[in-house]
CHARMM-style PDB file with segment names, atoms N, HN, CA, C and O in Angstrom:
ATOM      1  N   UNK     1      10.283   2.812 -10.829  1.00  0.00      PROA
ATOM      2  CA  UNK     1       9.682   4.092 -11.088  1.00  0.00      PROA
ATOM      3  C   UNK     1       9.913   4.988  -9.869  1.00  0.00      PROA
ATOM      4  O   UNK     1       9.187   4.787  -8.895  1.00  0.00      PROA
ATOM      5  N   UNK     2      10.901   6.018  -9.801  1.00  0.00      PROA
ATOM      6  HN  UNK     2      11.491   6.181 -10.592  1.00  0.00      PROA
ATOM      7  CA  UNK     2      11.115   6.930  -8.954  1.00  0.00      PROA
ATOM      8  C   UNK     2       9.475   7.800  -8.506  1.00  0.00      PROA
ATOM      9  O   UNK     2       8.650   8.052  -9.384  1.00  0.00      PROA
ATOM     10  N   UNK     3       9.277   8.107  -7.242  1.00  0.00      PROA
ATOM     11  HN  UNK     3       9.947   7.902  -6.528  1.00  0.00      PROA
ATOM     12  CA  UNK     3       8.297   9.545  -7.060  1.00  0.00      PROA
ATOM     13  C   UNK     3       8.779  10.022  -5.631  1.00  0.00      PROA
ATOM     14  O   UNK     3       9.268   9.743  -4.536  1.00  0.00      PROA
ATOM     15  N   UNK     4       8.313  10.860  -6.409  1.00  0.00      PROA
ATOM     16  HN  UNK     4       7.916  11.086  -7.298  1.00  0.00      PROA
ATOM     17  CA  UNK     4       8.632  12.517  -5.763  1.00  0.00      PROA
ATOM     18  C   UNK     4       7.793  11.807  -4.143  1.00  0.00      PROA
ATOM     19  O   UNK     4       6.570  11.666  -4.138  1.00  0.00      PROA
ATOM     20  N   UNK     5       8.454  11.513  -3.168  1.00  0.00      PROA
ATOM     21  HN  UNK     5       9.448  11.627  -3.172  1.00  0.00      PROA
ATOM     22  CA  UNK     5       7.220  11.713  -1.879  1.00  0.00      PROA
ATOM     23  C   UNK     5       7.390  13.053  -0.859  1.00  0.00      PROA
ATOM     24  O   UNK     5       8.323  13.113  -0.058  1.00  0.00      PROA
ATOM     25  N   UNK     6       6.411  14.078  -0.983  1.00  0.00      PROA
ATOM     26  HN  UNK     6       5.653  14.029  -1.634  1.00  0.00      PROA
ATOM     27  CA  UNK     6       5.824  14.267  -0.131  1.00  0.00      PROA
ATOM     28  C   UNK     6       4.546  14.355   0.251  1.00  0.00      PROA
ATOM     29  O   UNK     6       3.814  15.300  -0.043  1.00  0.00      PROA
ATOM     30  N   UNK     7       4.141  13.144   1.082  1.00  0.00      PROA
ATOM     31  HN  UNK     7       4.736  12.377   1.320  1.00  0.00      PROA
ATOM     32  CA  UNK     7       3.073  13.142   1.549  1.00  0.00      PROA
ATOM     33  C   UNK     7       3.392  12.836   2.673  1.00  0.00      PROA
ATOM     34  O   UNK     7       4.532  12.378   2.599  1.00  0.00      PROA
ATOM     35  N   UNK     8       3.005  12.822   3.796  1.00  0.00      PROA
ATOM     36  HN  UNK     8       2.079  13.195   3.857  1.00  0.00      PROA
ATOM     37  CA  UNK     8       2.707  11.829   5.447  1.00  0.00      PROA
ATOM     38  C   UNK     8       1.767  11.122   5.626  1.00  0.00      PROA
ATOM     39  O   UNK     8       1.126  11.799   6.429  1.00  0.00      PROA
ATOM     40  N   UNK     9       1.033   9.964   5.411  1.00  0.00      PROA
ATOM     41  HN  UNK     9       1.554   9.413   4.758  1.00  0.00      PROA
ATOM     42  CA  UNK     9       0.772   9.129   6.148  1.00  0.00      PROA
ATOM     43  C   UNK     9       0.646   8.522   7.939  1.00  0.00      PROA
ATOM     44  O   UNK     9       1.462   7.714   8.384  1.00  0.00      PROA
ATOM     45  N   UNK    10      -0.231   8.951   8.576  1.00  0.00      PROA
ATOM     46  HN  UNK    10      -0.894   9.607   8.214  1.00  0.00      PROA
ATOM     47  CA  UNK    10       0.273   8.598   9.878  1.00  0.00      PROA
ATOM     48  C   UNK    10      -1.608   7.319  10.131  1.00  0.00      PROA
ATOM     49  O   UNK    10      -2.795   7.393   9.814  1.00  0.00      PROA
ATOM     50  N   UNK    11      -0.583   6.249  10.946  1.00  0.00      PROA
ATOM     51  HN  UNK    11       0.382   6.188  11.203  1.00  0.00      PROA
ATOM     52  CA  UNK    11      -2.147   5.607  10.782  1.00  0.00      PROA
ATOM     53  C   UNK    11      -2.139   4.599  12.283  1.00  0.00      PROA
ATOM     54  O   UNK    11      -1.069   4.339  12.833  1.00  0.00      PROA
ATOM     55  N   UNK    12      -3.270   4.171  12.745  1.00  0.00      PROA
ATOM     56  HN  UNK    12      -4.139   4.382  12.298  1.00  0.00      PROA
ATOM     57  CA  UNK    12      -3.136   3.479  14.239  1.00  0.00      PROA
ATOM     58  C   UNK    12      -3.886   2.416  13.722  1.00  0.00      PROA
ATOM     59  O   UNK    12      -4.841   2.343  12.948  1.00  0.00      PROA
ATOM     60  N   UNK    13      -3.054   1.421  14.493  1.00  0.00      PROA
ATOM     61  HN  UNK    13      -2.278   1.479  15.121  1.00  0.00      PROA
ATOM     62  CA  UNK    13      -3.114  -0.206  14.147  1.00  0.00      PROA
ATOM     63  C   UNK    13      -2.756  -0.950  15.199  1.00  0.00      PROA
ATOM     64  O   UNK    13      -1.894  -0.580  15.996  1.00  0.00      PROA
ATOM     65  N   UNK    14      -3.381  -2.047  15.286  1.00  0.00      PROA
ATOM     66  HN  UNK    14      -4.081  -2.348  14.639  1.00  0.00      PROA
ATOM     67  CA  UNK    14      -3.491  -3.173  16.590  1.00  0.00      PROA
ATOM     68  C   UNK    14      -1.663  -3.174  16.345  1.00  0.00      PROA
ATOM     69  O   UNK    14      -1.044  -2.805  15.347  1.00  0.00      PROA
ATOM     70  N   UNK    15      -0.948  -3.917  18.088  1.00  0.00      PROA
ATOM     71  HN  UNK    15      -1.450  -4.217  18.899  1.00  0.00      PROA
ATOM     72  CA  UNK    15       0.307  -4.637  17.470  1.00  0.00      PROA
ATOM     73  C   UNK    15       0.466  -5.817  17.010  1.00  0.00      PROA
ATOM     74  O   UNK    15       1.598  -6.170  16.682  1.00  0.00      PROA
ATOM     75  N   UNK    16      -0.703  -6.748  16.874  1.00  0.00      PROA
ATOM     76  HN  UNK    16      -1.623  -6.460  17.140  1.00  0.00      PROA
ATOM     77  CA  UNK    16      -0.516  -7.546  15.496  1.00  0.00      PROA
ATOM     78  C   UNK    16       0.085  -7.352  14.091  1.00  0.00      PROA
ATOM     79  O   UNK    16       0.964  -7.922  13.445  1.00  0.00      PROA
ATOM     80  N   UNK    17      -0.772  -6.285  13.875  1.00  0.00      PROA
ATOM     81  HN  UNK    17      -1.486  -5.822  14.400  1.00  0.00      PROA
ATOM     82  CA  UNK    17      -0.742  -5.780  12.587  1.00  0.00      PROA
ATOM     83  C   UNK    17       0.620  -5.259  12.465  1.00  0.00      PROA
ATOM     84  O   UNK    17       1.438  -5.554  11.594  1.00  0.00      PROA
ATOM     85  N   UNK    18       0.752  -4.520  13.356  1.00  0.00      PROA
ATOM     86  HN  UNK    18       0.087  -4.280  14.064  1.00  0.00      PROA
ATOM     87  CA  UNK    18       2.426  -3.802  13.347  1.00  0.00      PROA
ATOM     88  C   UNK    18       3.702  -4.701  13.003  1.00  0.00      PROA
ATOM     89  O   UNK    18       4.580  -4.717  12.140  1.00  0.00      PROA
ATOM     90  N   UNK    19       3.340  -5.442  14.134  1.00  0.00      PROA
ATOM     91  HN  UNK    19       2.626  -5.429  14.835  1.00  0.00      PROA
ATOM     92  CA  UNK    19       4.056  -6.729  14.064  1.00  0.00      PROA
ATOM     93  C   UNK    19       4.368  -7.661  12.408  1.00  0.00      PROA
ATOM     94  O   UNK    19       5.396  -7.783  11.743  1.00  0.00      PROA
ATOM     95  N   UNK    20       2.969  -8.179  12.205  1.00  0.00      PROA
ATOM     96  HN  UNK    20       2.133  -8.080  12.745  1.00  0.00      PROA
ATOM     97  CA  UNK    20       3.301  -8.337  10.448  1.00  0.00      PROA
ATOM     98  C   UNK    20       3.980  -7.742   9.782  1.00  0.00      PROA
ATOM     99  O   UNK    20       4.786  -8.386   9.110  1.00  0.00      PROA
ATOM    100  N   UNK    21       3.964  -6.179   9.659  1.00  0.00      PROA
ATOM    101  HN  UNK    21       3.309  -5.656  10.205  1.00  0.00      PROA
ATOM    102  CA  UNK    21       4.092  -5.461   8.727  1.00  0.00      PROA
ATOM    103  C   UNK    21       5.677  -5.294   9.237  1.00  0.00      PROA
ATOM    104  O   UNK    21       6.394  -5.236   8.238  1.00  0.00      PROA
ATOM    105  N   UNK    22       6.356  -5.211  10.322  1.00  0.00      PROA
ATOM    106  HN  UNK    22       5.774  -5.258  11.133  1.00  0.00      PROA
ATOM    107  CA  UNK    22       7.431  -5.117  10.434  1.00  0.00      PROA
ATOM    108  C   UNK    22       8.201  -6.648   9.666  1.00  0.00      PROA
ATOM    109  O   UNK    22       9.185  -6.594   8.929  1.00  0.00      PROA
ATOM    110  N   UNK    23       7.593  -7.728   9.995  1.00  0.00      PROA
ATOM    111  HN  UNK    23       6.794  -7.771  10.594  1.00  0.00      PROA
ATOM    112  CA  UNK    23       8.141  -8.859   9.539  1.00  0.00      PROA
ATOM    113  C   UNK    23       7.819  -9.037   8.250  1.00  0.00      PROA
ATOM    114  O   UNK    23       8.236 -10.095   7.776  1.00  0.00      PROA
ATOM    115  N   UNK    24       7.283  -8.423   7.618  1.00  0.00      PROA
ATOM    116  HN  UNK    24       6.945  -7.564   8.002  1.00  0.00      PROA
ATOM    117  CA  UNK    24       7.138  -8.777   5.988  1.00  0.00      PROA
ATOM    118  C   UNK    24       8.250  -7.676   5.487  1.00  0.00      PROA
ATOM    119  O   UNK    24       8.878  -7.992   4.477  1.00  0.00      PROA
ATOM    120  N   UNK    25       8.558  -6.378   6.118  1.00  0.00      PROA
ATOM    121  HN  UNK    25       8.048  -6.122   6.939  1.00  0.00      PROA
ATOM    122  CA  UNK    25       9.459  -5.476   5.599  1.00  0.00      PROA
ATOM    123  C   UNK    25      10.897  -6.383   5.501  1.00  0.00      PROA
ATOM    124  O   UNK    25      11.455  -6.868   4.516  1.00  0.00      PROA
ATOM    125  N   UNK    26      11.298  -6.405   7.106  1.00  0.00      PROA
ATOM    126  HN  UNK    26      10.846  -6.011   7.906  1.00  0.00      PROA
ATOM    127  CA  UNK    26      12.193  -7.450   7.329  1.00  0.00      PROA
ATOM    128  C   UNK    26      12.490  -8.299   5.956  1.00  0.00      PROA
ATOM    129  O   UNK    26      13.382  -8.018   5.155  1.00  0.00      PROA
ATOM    130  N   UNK    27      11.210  -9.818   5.795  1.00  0.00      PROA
ATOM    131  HN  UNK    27      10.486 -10.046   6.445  1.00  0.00      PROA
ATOM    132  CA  UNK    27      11.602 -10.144   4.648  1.00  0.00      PROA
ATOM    133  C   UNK    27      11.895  -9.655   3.340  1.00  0.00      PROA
ATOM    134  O   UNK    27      12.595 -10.088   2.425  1.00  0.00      PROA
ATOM    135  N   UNK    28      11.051  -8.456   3.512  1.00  0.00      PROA
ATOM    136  HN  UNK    28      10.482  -8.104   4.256  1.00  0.00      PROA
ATOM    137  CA  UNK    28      11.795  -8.228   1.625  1.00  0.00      PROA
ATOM    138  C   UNK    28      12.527  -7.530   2.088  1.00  0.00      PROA
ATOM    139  O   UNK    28      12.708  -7.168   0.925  1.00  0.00      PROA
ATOM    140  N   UNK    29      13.529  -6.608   2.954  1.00  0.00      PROA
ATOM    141  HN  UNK    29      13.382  -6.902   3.898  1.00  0.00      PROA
ATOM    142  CA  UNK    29      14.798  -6.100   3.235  1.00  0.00      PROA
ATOM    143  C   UNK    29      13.801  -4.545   2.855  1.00  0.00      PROA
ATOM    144  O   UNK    29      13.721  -4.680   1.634  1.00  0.00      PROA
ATOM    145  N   UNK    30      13.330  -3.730   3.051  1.00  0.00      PROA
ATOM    146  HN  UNK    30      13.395  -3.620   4.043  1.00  0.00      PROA
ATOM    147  CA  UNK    30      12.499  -2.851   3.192  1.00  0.00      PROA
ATOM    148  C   UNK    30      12.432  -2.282   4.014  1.00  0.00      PROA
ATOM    149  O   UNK    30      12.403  -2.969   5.035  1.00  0.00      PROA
ATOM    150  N   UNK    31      12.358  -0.763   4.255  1.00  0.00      PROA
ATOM    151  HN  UNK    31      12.381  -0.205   3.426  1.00  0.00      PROA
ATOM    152  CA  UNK    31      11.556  -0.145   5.460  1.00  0.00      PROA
ATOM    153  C   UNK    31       9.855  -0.001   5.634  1.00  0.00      PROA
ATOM    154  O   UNK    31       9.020  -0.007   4.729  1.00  0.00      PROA
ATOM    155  N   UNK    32       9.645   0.122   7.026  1.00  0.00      PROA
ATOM    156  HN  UNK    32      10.323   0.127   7.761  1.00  0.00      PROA
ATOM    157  CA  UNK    32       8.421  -0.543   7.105  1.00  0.00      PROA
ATOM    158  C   UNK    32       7.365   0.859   6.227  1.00  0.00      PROA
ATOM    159  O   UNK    32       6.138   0.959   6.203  1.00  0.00      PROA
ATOM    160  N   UNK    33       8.090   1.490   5.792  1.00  0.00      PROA
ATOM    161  HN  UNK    33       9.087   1.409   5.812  1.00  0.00      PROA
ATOM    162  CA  UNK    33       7.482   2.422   4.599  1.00  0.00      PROA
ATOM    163  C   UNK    33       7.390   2.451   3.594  1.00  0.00      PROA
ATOM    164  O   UNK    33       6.535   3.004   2.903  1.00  0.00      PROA
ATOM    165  N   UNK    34       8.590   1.631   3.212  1.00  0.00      PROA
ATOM    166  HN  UNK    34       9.285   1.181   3.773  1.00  0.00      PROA
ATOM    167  CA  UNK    34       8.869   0.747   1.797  1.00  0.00      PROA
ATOM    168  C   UNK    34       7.582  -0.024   1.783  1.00  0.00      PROA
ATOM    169  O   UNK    34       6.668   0.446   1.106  1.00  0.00      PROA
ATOM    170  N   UNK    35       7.399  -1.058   2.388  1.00  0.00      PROA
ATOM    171  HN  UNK    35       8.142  -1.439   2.938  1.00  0.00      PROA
ATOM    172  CA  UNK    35       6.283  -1.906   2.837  1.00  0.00      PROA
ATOM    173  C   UNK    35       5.264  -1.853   2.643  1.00  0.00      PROA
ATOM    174  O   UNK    35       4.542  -2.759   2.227  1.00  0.00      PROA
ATOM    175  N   UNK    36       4.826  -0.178   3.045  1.00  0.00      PROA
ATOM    176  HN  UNK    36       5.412   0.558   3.383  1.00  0.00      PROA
ATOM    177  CA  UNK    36       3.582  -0.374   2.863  1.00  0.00      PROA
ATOM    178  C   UNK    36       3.124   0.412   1.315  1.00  0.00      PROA
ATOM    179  O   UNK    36       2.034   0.407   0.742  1.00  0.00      PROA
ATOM    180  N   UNK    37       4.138   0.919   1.018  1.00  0.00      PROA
ATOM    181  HN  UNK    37       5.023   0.923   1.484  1.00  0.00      PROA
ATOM    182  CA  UNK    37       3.896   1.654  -0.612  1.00  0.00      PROA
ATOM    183  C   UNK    37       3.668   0.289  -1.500  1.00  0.00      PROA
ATOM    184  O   UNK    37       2.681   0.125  -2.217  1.00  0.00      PROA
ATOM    185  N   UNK    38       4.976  -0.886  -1.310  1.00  0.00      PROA
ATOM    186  HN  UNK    38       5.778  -0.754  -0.728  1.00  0.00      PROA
ATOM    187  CA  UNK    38       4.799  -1.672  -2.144  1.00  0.00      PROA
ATOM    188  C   UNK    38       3.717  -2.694  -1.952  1.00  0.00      PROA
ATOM    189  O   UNK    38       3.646  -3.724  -2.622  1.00  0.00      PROA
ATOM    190  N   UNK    39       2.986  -2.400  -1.122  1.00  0.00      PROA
ATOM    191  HN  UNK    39       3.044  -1.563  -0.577  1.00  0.00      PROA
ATOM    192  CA  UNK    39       1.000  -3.278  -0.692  1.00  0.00      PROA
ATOM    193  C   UNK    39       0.221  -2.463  -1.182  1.00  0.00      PROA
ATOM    194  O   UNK    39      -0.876  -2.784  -1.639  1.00  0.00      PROA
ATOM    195  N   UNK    40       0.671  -1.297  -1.158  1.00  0.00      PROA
ATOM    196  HN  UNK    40       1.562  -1.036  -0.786  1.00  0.00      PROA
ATOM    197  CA  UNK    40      -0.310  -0.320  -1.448  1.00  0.00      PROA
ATOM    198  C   UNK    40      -0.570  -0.391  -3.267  1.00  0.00      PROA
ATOM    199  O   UNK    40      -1.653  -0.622  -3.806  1.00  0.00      PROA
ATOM    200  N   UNK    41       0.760  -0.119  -3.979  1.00  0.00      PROA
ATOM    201  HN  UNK    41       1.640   0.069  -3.542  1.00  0.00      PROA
ATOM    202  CA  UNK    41       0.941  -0.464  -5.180  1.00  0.00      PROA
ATOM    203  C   UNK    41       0.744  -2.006  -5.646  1.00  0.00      PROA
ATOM    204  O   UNK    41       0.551  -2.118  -6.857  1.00  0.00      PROA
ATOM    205  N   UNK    42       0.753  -2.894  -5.101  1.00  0.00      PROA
ATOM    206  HN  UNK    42       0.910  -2.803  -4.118  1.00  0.00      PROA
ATOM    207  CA  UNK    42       0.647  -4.332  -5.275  1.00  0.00      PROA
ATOM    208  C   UNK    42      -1.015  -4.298  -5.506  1.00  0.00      PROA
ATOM    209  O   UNK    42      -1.508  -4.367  -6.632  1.00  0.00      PROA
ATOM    210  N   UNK    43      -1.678  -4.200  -4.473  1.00  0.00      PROA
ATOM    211  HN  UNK    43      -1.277  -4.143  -3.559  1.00  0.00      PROA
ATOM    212  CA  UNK    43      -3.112  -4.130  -4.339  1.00  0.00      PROA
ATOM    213  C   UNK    43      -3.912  -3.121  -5.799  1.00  0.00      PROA
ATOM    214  O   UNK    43      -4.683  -3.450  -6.700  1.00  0.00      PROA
ATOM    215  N   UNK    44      -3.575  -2.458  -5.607  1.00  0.00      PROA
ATOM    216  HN  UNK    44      -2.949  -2.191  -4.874  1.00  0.00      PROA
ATOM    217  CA  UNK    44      -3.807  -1.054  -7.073  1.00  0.00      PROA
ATOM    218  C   UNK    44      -3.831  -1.481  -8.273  1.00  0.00      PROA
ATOM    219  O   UNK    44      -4.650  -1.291  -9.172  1.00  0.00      PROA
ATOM    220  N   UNK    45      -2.502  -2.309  -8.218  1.00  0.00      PROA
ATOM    221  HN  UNK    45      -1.837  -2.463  -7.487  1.00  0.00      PROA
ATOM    222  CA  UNK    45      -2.280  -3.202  -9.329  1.00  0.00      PROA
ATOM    223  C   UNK    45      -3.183  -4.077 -10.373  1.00  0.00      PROA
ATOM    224  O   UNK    45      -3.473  -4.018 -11.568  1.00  0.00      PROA
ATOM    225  N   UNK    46      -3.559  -5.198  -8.889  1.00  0.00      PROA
ATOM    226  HN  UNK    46      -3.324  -5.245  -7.918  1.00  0.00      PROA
ATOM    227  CA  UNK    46      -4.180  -6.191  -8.773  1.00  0.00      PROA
ATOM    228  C   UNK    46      -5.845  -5.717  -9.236  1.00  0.00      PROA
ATOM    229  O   UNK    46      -6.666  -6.335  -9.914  1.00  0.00      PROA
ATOM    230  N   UNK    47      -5.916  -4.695  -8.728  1.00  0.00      PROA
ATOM    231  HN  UNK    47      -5.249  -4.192  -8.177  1.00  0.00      PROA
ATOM    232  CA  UNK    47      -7.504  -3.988  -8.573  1.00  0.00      PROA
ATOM    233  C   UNK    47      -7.808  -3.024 -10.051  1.00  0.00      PROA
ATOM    234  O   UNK    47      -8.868  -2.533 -10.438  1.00  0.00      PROA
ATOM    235  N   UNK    48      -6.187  -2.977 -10.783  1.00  0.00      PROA
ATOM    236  HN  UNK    48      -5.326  -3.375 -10.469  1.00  0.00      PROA
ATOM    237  CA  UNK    48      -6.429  -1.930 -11.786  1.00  0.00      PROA
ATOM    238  C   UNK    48      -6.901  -0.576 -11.363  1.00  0.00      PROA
ATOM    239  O   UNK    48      -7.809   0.023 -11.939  1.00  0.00      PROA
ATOM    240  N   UNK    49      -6.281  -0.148 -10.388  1.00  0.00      PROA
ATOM    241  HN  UNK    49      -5.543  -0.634  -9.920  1.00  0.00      PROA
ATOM    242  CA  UNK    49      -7.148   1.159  -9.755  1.00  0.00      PROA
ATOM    243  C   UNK    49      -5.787   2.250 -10.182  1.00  0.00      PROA
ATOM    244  O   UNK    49      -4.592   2.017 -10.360  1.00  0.00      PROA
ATOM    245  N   UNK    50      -6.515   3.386 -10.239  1.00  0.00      PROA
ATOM    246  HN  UNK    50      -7.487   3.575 -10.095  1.00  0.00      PROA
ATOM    247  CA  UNK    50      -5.590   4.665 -10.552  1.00  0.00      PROA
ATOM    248  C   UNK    50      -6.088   6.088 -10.338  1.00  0.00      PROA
ATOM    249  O   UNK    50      -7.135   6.491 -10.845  1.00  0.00      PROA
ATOM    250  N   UNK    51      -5.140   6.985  -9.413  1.00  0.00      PROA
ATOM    251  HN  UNK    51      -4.290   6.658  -9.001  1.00  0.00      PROA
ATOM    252  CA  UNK    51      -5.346   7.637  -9.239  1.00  0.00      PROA
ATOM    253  C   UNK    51      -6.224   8.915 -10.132  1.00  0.00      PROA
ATOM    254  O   UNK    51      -5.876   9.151 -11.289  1.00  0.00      PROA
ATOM    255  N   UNK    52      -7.434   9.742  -9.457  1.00  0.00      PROA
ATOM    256  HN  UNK    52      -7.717   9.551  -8.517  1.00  0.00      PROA
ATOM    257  CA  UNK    52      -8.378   9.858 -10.413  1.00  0.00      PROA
ATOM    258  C   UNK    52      -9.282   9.458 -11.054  1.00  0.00      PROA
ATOM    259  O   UNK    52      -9.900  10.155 -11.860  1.00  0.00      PROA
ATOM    260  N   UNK    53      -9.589   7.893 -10.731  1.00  0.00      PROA
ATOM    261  HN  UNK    53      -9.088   7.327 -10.077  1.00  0.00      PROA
ATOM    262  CA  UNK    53     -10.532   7.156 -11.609  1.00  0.00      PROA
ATOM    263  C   UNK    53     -11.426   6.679 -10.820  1.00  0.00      PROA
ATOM    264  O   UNK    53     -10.963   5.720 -10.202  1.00  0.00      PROA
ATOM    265  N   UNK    54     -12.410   6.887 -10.576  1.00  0.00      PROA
ATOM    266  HN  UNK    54     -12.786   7.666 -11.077  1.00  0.00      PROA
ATOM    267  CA  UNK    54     -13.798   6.118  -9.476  1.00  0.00      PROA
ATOM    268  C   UNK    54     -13.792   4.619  -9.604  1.00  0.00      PROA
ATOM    269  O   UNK    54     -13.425   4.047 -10.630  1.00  0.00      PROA
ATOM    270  N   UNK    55     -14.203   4.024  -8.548  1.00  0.00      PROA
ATOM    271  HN  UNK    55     -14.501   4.488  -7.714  1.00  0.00      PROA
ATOM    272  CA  UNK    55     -14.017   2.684  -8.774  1.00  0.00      PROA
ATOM    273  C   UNK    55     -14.378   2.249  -9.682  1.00  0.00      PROA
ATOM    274  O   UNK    55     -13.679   1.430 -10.279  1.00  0.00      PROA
ATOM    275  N   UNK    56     -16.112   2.773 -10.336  1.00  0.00      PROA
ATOM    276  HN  UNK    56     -16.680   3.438  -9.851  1.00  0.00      PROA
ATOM    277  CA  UNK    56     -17.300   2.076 -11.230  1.00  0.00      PROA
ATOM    278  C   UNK    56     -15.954   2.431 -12.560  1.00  0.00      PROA
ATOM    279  O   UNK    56     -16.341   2.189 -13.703  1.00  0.00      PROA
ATOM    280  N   UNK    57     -14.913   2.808 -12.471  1.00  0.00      PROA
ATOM    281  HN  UNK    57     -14.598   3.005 -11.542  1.00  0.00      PROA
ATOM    282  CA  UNK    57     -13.940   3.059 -13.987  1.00  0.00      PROA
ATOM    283  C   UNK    57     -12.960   1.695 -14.030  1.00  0.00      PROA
ATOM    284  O   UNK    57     -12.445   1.006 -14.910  1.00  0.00      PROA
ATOM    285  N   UNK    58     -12.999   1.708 -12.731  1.00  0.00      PROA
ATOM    286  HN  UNK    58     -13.417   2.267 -12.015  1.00  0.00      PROA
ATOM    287  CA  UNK    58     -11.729   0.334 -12.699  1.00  0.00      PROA
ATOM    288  C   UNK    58     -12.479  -1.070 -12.487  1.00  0.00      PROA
ATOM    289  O   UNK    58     -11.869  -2.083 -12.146  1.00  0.00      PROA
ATOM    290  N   UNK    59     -13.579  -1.040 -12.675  1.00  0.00      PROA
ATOM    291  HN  UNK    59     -14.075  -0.217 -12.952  1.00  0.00      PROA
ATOM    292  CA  UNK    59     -14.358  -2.653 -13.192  1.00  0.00      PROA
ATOM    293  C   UNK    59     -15.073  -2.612 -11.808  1.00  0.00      PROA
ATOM    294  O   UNK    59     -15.191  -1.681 -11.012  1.00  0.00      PROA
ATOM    295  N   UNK    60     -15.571  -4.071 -11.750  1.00  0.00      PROA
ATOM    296  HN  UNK    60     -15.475  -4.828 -12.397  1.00  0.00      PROA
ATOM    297  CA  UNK    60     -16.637  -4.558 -10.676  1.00  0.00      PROA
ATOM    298  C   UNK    60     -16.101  -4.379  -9.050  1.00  0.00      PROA
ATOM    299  O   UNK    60     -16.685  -4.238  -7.975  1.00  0.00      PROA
ATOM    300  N   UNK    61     -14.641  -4.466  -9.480  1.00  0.00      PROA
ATOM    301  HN  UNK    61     -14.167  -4.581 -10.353  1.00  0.00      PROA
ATOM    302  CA  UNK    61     -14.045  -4.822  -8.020  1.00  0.00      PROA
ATOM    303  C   UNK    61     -14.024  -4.500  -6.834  1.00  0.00      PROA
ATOM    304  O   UNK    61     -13.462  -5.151  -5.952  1.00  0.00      PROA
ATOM    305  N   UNK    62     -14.847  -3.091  -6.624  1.00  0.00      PROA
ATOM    306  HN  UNK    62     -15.303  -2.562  -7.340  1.00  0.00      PROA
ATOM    307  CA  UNK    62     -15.336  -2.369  -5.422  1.00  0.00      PROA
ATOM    308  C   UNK    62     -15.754  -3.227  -4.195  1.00  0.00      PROA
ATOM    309  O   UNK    62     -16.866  -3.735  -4.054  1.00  0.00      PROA
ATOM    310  N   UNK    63     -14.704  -3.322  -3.317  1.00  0.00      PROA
ATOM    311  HN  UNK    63     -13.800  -2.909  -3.431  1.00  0.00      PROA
ATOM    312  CA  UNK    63     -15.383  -3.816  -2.027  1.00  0.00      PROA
ATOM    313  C   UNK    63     -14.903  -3.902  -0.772  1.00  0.00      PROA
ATOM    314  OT1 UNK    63     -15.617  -4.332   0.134  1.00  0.00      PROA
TER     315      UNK     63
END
């Protein structure tokens, strides 16, 4: 599914975290922006969440 991005994102994180997130891009052959859309969408997924919809719409899963 193609989208349109413009948005920016800018966010501060331990270098642990950095670190992961560079090595999980790495593995799936990704940029570390790729990366985090496809966690971001993975998680959403998982949670049934969608843009526009309050959590109490997308079930219990708030937490």
């Amino acid at each position: 599914m193609a989208r349109y991005k413009d948005e920016t994102l800018s966010i501060r994180t331990s270098a642990h975290i950095k670190a992961l997130l560079r090595m999980a891009a790495e593995r799936e052959r990704r940029s570390v922006a790729s990366m985090v859309e496809a966690l971001v969408v993975a998680y959403a997924q998982f949670h049934r969440l969608e843009p526009g919809k309050t959590s109490d719409d997308a079930g219990a899963d708030a937490s």
